[in-house]
C-alpha positions in Angstrom: 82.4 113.1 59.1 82.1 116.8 59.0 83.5 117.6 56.1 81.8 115.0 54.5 78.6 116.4 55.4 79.9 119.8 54.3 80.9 118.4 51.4 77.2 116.6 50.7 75.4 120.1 51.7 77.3 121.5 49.0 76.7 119.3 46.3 73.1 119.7 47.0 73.4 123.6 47.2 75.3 123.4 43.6 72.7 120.8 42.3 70.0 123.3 43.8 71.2 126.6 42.3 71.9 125.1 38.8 68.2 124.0 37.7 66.4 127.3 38.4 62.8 127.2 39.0 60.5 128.5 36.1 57.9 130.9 37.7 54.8 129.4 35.2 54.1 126.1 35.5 51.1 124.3 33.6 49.9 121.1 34.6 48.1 119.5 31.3 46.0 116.4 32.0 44.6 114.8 28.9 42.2 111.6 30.1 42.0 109.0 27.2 46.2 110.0 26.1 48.4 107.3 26.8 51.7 108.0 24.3 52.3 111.0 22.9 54.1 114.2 23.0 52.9 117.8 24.6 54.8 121.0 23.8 54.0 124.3 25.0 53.9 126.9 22.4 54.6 130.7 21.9 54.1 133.1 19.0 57.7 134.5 18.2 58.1 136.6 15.2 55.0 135.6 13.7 55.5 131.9 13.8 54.9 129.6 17.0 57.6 127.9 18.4 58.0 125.1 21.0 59.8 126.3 24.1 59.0 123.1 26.4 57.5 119.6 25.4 56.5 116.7 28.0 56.5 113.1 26.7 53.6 111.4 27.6 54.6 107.2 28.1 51.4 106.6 30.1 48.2 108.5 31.1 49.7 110.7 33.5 49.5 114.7 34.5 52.5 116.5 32.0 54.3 119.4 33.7 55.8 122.1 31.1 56.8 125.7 32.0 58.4 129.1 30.9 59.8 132.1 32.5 57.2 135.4 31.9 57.4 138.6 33.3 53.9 140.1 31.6 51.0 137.8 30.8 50.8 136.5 27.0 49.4 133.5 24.9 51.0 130.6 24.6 49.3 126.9 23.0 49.4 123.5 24.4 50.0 121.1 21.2 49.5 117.4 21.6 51.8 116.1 19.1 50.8 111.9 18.6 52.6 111.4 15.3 49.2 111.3 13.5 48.4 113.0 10.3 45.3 113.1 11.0 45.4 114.8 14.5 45.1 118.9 13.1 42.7 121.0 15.9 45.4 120.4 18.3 46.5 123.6 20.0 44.9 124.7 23.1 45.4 128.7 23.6 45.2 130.0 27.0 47.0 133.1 28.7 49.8 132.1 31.0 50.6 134.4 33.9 52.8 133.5 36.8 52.1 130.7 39.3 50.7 127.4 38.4 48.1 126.9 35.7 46.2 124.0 35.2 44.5 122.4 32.1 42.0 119.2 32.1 40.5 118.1 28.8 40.0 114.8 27.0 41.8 113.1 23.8 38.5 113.2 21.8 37.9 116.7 22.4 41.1 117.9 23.0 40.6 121.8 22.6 36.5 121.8 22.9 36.4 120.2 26.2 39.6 121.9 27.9 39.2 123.5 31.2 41.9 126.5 32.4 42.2 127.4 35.7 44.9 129.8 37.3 45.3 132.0 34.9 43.7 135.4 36.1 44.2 136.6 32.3 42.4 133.8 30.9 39.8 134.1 33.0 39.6 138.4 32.0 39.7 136.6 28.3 37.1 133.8 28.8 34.0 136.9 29.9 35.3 138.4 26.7 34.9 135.7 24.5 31.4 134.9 26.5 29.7 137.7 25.0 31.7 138.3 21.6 30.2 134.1 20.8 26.7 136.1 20.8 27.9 138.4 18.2 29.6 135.9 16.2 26.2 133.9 16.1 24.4 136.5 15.0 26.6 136.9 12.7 26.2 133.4 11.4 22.7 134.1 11.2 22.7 137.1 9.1 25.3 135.1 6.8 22.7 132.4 6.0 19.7 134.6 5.9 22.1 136.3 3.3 22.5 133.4 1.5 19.2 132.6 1.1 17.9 136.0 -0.2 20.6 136.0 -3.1 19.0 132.4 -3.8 15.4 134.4 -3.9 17.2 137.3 -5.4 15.3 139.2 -3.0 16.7 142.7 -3.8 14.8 144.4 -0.5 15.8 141.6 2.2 19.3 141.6 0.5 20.1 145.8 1.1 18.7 145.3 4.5 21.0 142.7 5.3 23.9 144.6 4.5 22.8 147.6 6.5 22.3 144.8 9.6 25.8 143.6 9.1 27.0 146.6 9.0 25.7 147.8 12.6 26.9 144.4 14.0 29.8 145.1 12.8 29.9 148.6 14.6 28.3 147.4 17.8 31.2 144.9 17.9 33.6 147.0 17.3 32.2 149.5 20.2 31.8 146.2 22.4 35.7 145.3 22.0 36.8 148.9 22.8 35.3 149.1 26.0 36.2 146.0 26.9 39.5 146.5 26.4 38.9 150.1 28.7 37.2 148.5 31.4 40.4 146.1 31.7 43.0 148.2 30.9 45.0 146.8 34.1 45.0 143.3 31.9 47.5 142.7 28.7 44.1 141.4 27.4 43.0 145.3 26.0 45.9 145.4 24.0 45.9 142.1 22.5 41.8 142.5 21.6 43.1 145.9 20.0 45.5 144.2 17.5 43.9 140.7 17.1 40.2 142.4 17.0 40.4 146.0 16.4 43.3 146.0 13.6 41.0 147.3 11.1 39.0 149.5 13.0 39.3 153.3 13.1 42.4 154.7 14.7 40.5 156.3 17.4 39.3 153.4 18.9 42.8 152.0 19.0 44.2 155.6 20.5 41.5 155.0 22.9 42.6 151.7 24.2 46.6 152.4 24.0 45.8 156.0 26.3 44.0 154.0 29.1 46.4 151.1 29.6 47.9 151.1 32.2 51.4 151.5 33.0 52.4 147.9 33.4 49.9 146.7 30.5 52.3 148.9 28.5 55.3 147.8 29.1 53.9 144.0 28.2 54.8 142.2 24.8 51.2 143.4 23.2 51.2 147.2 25.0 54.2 147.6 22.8 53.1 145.8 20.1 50.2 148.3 20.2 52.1 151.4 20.7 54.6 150.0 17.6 50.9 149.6 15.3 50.0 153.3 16.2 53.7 154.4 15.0 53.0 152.5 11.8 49.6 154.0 11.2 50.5 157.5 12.0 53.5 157.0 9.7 
């Protein structure tokens, strides 16, 4: 009897050891999905990849998950055979721990909700304000439009000369963002996805204030590698 138990307290131990535990887990619940397929998604060498899927047989919570040592984007496809399905990625920032994700199949980006990820959250005040700029923008577009119609010469230079400070206040926005967090992985991903064509200084800015762990990340040496290039 006791080597038997041994034995069974072994096999569990070996069982045990050989699935390893993935230290990012994302629970996705998707009300209205019934039969489908859910991968989660990372951007290696330019092109996004599936490194977990979850096939969905009934409407039930999917569990994917990853390995990560630094914060870093990663999508949520829903995959349901369907050429028509295309805005079907939801992006988020994955950190470590358990992240979870509620939206619905008719709204399957708009409506989702992230929670647990401290670097989404860092992301989400971002985005907040930057909206504001980008619907200004929109407006300045249209009243653009509209003067070219008119060929209104006047409203048409002053237009250009309100787009242009947008675009600098924008720019200034990002950067001290992406200062005020330099503790988060999110200042050097707004400096490449945001800032790529803005002056060198305000990138030198952002890559001298990260902070130690933000530069060893996947985007604090992406940054670091954009400087080279543009110094080059």
């Amino acid at each position: 009897m006791k080597i038997q138990i041994t034995g069974l307290f072994l096999l569990i131990l070996i069982v045990g050891c050989s699935t390893p535990t993935k230290n990012m887990q994302v629970n996705v619940n998707v009300k209205g999905l019934k039969k489908g397929t859910l991968y989660l998604e990372r951007v290696e060498d330019s092109l996004i990849v599936a490194i977990d899927s979850f096939v969905v047989s009934r409407e039930e919570n999917a569990v994917l998950g990853t390995n990560l040592k630094y914060s870093e984007l990663f999508y949520v496809q829903l995959d349901r055979n369907n050429p028509g399905d295309k805005n079907n990625r939801i992006p988020f920032f994955g950190d470590q721990g358990e992240i979870t994700i509620h939206t619905t199949l008719d709204d399957y980006v708009t409506n989702a909700e992230i929670t647990g990820s401290p670097t989404q959250e860092v992301y989400r005040s971002y985005m907040r304000i930057i909206n504001q700029f980008n619907n200004e923008e929109l407006d300045l577009l249209a009243a653009y439009f509209n003067a070219q119609i008119n060929e209104n010469t006047d409203s048409l230079a002053l237009l250009e000369k309100q787009s242009a400070n947008l675009l600098k206040r924008k720019m200034l926005f990002t950067t001290n963002f992406a200062v005020n967090n330099a503790n988060s992985v999110v200042a050097p991903y707004l400096a490449l996805s945001e800032l790529s064509a803005a002056p060198k200084s305000l990138l030198d800015t952002i890559a001298n204030t990260m902070s130690e762990d933000v530069a060893s990340s996947r985007y604090g040496k992406l940054l670091v590698d954009y400087l080279s290039v543009l110094e080059k």
